[in-house]
C-alpha positions in Angstrom: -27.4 -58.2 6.1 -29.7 -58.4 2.9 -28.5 -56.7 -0.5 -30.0 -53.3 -0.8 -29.0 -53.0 3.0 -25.2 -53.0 2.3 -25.3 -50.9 -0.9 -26.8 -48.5 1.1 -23.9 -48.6 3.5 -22.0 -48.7 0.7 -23.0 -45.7 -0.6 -23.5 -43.7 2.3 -19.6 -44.9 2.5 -18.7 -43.7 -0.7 -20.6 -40.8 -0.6 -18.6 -39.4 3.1 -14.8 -40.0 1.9 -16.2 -38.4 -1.3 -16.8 -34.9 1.0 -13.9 -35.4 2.8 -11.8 -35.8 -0.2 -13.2 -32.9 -1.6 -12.5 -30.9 1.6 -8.7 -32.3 1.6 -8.6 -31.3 -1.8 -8.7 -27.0 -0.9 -6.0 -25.1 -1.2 -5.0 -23.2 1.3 -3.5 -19.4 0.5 -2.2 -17.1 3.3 -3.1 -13.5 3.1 -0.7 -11.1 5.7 -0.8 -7.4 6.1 0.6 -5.4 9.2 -2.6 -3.4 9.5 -5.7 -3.6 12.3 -9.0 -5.2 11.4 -10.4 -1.5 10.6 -7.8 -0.8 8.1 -9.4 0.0 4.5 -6.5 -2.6 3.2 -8.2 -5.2 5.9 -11.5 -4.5 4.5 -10.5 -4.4 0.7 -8.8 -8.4 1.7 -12.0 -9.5 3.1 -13.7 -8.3 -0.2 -11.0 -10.5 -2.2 -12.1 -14.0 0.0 -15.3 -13.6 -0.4 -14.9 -13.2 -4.1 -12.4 -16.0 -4.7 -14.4 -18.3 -2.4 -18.0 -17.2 -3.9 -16.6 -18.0 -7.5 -14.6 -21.0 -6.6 -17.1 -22.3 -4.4 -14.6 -25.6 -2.2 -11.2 -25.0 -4.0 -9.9 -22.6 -2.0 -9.5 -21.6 1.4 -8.3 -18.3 2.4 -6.6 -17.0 5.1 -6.3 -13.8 6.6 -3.4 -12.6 8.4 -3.5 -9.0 10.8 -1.8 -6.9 13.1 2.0 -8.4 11.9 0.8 -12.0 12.6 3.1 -13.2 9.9 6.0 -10.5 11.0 7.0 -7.5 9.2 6.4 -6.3 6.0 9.9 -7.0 4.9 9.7 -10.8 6.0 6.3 -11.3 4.4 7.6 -9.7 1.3 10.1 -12.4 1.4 8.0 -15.1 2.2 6.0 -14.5 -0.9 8.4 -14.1 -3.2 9.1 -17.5 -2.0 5.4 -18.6 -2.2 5.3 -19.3 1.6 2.8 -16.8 1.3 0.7 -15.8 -1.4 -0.5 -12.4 -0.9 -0.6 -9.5 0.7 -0.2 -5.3 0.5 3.4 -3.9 0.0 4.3 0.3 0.3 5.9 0.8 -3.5 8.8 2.4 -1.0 9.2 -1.2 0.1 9.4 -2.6 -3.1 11.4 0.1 -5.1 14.9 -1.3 -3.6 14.2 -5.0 -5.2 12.1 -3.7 -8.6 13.8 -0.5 -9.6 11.1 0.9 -11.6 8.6 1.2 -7.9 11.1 3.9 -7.8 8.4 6.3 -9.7 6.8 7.2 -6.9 9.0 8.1 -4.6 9.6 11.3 -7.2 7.9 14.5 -5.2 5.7 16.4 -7.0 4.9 13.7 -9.7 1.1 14.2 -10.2 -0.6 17.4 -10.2 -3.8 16.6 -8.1 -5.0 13.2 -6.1 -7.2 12.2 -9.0 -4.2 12.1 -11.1 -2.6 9.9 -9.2 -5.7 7.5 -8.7 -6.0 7.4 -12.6 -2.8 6.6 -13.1 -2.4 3.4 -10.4 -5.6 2.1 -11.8 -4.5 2.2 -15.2 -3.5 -1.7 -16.4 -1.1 -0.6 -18.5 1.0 0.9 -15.6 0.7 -2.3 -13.8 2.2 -4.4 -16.7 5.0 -2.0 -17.0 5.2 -2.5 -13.3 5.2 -5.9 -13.1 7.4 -6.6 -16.3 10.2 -8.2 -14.3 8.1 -10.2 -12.1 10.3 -13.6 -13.4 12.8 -12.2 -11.5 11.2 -10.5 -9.0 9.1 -13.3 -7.6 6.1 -11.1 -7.4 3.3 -10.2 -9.6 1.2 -7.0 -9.1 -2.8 -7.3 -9.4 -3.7 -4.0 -7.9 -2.8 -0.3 -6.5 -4.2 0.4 -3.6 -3.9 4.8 -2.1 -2.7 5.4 0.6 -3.7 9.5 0.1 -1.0 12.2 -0.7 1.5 12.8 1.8 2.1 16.4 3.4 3.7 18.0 6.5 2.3 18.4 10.2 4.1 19.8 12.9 4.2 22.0 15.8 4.2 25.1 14.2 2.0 26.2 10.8 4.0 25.6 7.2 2.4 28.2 4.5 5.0 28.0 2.2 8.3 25.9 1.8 10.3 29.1 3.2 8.2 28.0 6.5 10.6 24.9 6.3 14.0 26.1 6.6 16.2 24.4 9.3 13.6 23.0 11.4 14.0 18.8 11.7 11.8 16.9 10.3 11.5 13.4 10.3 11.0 11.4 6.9 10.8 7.9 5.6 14.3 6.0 4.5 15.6 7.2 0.8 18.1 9.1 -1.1 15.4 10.7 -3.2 13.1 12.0 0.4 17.0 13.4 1.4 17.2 15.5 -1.1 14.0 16.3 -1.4 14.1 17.8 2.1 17.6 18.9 1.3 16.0 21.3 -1.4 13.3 22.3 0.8 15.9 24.2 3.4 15.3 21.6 6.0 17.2 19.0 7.9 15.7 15.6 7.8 15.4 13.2 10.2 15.3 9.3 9.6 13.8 7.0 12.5 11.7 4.1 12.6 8.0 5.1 12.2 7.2 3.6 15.8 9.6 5.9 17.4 8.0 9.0 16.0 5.4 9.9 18.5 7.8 9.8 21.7 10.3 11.6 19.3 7.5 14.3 18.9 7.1 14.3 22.3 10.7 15.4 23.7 11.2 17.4 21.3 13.6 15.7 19.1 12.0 16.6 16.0 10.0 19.5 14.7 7.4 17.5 12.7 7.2 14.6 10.3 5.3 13.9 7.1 2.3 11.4 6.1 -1.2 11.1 5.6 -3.9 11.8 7.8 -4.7 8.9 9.6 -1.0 9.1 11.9 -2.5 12.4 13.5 -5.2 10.0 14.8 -4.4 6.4 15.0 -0.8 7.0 15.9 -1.6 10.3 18.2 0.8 12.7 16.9 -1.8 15.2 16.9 -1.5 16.0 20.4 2.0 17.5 19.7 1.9 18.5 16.1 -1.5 21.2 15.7 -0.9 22.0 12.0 -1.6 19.8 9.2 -0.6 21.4 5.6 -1.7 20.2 2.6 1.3 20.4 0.3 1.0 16.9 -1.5 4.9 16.3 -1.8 4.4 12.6 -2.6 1.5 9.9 -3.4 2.7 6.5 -2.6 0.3 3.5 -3.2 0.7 0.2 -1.7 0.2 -2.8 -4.4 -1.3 -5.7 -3.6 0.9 -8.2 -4.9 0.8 -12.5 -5.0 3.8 -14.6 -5.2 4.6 -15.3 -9.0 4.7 -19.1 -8.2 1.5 -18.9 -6.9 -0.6 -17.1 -10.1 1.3 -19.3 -12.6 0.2 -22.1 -11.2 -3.0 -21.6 -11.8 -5.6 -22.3 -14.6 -6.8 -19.6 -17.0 -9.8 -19.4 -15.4 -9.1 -19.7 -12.0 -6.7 -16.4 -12.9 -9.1 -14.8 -13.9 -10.7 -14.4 -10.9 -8.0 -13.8 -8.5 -7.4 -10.4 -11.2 -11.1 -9.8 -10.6 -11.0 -10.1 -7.0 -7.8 -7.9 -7.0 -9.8 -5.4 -8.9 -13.0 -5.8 -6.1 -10.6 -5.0 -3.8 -9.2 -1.9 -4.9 -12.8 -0.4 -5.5 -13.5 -1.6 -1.7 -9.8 -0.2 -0.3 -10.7 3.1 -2.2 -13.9 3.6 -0.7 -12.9 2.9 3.1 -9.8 4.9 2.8 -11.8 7.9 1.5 -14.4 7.6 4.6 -11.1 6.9 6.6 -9.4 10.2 6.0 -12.5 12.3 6.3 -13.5 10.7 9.8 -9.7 11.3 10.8 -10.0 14.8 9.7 -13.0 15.4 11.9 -11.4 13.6 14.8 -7.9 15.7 14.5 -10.3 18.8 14.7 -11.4 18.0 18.1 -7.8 17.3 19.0 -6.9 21.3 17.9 -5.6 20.2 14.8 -5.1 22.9 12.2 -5.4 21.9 8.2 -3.8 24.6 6.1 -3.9 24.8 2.1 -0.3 25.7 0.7 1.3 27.6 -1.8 1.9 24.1 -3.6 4.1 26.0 -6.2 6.9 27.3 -3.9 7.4 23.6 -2.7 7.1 22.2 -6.2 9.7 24.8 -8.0 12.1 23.8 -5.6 12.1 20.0 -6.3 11.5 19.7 -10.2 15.2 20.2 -11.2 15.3 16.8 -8.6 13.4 15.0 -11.6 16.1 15.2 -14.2 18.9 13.7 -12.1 16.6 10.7 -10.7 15.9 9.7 -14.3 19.3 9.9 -15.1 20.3 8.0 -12.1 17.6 5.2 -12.5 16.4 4.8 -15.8 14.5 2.1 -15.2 11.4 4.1 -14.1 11.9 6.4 -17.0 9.0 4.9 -19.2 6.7 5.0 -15.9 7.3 8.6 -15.8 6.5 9.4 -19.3 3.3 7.6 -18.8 2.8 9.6 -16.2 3.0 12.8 -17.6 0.2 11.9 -20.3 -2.0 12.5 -17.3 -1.0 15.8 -16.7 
């Protein structure tokens, strides 16, 4: 074999384990959310790979897990806090028993419209204050994402909180939705989320509470035919990375993960908004009835709540001052 033969070889060599050393060399990061491939949050993750990996180019490979593939939200929220996994989207009611000050918005009646409440997740100074324990937490917030308000549908049309009184209504787990519900006149009801709809159907309950998309995706508007809009709480999901994770990295490299974080949010705003309008018409057909509420005979009840949930926790008490300055 003559000279220039075998450094080509040579080369060619070289030039193969340098690929495949450069392909060894990504990192992988595991994304896992409970949601379907339709999902707004789904869609807003897609728009963070494709940002990471467009900026980044080889270093990173991201992975996206759906439907529970990585269990429930409570074991992923353990495995990133561990860094087994390094993102994904948490319900602030998930979070709030860990990270005190999440507690904020579980408070009913805490922001005056939707707007108010989209202006105040997207505000960066909220998310610091958030995410000022993340040392111990093991979890660093880099977004809000909505989830819409949160009203009452049931079998029979709410007008005004008086419309409430004893009938059984099923909520999420919480000391502050209990008495909530216990100043509303009615008796709650706490179950697992995937035992409402049979729950609706025998009767067991009179109605529940949530956004628009369960009358739909989860059925419940074959039993329940009114849907009214009295906006008792707007809890966001955050999408959160493990705190071992985002130190690791470089300056740069930071950088954009925060500025896919931020593409994200715009993205999971904009397909939650066409979400809830296309669940709206779809209810319709079902013989679903959307009712606007006299808001102030729900709120009156619940703002002497606010006093004694500050008092009780008052970690979230700078939040909620914050919070007002949006009023």
């Amino acid at each position: 074999m003559n000279l220039n033969k075998m450094v080509t070889i040579s080369v060619f060599i070289l030039s193969a384990l340098g690929v495949a050393f450069s392909a060894q060399a990504r990192i992988t990061i595991t994304i896992a959310h409970t949601h379907v491939e339709t999902h707004p949050e789904h869609k807003a993750f897609l728009a963070f790979k494709n940002h990471i990996e467009n900026k980044l180019e080889d270093k990173y490979e991201i992975q996206i897990y759906p439907n529970g593939l990585s269990g429930s939200n409570e074991r992923a929220f353990e495995l990133v806090k561990i860094n087994s996994i390094q993102f994904m989207a948490v319900s602030s009611s998930n979070i709030e028993n860990l990270a005190k000050n999440y507690a904020i918005f579980s408070i009913p009646y805490l922001f005056n419209s939707e707007e108010v409440f989209e202006k105040f997740i997207c505000d960066p100074e909220v998310l610091t204050e958030l995410g000022k324990n993340s040392d111990k937490d093991g979890f660093i917030p880099l977004a809000a994402f909505t989830a819409g308000t949160r009203n009452f549908y049931a079998k029979f049309p709410i007008y005004s909180v008086d419309d409430l009184k004893d009938k059984v209504i099923r909520i999420q787990t919480g000391r502050t939705n209990s008495l909530m519900m216990e100043a509303f006149g009615a008796n709650d009801y706490i179950m697992k989320f995937s035992d409402v709809y049979q729950a609706l159907k025998h009767d067991v309950i009179d109605g529940a509470e949530n956004n628009e998309l369960v009358l739909v995706d989860q059925k419940h508007g074959e039993f329940c035919k009114y849907y009214s809009y009295d906006g008792h709480q707007m809890i966001p999901d955050f999408l959160i990375g493990s705190r071992d994770f985002l130190k690791s990295l470089s300056d740069e490299d930071y950088a954009v993960f925060k500025e896919a974080a931020m593409e994200a949010q715009r993205v999971e705003f904009r397909e939650w908004k066409y979400r809830i309008n296309a669940a709206k018409e779809q209810a319709k057909t079902m013989g679903v009835n959307f009712i606007n509420v006299d808001v102030k005979s729900f709120r009156e009840k619940v703002l002497p709540l606010h006093e004694e949930l500050l008092e009780k926790n008052p970690e979230i008490r700078e939040l909620y001052e914050m919070a007002k300055k949006y009023h």
